[in-house]
Each structure stands twice: as structure tokens, then as C-alpha cells.
N, C-alpha and C positions, 0 to 999 in steps of 0.2 A: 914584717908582714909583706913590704913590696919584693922579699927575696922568694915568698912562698906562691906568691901569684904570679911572680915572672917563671916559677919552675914550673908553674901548672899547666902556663901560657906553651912553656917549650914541648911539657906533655902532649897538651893537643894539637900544637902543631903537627909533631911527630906521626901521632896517632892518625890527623887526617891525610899525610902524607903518606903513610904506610897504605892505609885506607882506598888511597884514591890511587895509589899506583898497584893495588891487588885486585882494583875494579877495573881496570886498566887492561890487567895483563888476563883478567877471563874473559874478558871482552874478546881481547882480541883471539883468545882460544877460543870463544862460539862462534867468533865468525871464522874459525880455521875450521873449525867443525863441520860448518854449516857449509864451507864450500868444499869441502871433503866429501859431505852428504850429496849434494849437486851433482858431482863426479860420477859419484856410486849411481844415480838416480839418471843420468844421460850415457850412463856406460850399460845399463840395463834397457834404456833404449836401445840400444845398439845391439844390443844380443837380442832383442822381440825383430826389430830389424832384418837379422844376419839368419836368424830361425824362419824368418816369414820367406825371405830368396832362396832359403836352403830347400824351401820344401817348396817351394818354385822353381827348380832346379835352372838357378843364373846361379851361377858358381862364381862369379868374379864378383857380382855385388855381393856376396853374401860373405865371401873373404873380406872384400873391406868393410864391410859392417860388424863383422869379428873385430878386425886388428883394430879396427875403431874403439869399440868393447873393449879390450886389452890393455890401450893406451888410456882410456877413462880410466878405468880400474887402478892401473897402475898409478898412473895421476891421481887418486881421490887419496893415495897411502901418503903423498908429500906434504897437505897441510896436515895430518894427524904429526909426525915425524919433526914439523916442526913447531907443532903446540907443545909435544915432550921436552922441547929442548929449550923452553921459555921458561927460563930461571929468572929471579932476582939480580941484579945489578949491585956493582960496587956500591952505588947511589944509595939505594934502598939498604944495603947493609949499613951503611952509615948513619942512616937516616934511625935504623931500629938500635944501633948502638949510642945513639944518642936517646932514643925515647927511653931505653935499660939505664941511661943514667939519672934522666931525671923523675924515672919512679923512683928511683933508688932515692933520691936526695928528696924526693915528695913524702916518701914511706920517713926515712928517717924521720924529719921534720912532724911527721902525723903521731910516730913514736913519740917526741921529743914531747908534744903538747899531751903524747896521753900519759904521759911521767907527770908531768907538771899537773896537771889535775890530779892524778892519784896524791901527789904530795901533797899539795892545797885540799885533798878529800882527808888526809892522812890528820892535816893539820886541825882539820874544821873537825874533826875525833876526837882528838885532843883536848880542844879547850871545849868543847861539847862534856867530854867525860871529868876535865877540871871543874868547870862548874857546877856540872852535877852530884860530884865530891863537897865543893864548897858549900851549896846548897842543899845536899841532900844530907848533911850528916857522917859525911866520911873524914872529919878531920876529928882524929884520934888526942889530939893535943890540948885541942879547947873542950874536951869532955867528951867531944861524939855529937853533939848537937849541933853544929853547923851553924848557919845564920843563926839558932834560935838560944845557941849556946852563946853567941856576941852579944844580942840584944842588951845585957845587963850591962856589958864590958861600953855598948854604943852611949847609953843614957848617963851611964856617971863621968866616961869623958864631955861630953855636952853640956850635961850638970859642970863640972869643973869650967869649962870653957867660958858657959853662962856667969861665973862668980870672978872669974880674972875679968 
């Protein structure tokens, strides 16, 4: 029993460690997202910006309120690029090849004990349907009567017992 609680122990270890480093790793993708967003969101200023000089004809502010624009833009694509590139670690692979072995050894062991009840279910059948043979009249050799066919066979042993 302490071998099946120690495997259960290593299952959820496992399982919180998977757990906590998959919460981990979207985390840190919404906040790559989120200043991805920002990017997008002050690079659009910068185009209301570069439209509002344009059509105030300052030609030079409205160029660097573009390339300002451009460079947000372009900057808002480097946290998406590297939220893609946020895989699992060696760590975590280790971590889930070990929770794959101790389902596996939790599963067998939950097999094992549901063998051992069907057996024990198997057994309790058995002497369930023997005695209902004994008692009900299935024993073909003492006449078919069962208990009721011994009764005679019980009282003259007794009687003889009684006289020794």
C-alpha cells in the first residue's frame, strides 16, 4: 500500500509540476502579447501623429512620426516571434516522462486490485452457488433432497452417538 501512495505522490508531483510550468510559460506569452499590443497601440499613435504634420504641411516632423510608426510596428512583431519560439525544456520533458511512468505503474497496480476483486467476486460465486446446491437440493447422490434428504442420515448418527 505504501508503494501505491508513494506512486500517487510522484503522479502529482508531476502533474503540479507540468501544471505550474504550462502556467508559466502562458504567462509569460500574454505578457509578450500584451507588449506586442502596446507596440501596435503607440505605433498608431504615431501614424495619427505623422497624418496630423502631413496635412500641416511640416514635412520633417511628419517623416519622423512615420519612421517612428515603422519602427513600433516592426518592434510589436519581436514579442509575437518570440512567444512562437517558447517550447518546453529538457526539464519539463523529464518531468512528463516521468509522470507517463508513474500512471503507468498507478494504472497497473489499479488493474492488479481490479483482478483481485473479480477473483474474490469469482470466489464469493462459487461458494454462493455450492451452497445453494447443498441447500437447495442439487446433490444428486443423497437422493436430490439436500439438507432435507440428510435430516434422517443427522438424527440416527446422534441417536447412535447418544447410546455409545
Amino acid at each position: 500500500m505504501k508503494e501505491f501512495v508513494m506512486k500517487l505522490r510522484i503522479l502529482l508531483r508531476a502533474e503540479t509540476t507540468l501544471f505550474k510550468a504550462d502556467a508559466q510559460r502562458r504567462a509569460n506569452g500574454y505578457a509578450l502579447t500584451g507588449l506586442s499590443i502596446g507596440c501596435v497601440l503607440v505605433a498608431l499613435v504615431f501614424v495619427n501623429i505623422g497624418a496630423f504634420f502631413y496635412l500641416t504641411d511640416s514635412d520633417i516632423d511628419s517623416r519622423a512620426a512615420f519612421i517612428l510608426a515603422a519602427c513600433n510596428f516592426g518592434l510589436a512583431f519581436v514579442p509575437l516571434l518570440l512567444r512562437r519560439q517558447g517550447k518546453p525544456g529538457p526539464e519539463e520533458q523529464m518531468v512528463r516522462e516521468i509522470r507517463e511512468m508513474a500512471l503507468e505503474e498507478v494504472s497497473k497496480d489499479v488493474d492488479k486490485v481490479a483482478e483481485e476483486f473479480a477473483a474474490v467476486g469469482a470466489t464469493v460465486n462459487q461458494v454462493r452457488s455450492g451452497v445453494s446446491a447443498f441447500t437447495g437440493g442439487g446433490m444428486a447422490g443423497l437422493g436430490g433432497g439436500g439438507l432435507q434428504a440428510l435430516g434422517p442420515f443427522l438424527s440416527m448418527a446422534i441417536s447412535l452417538l447418544k447410546k455409545n
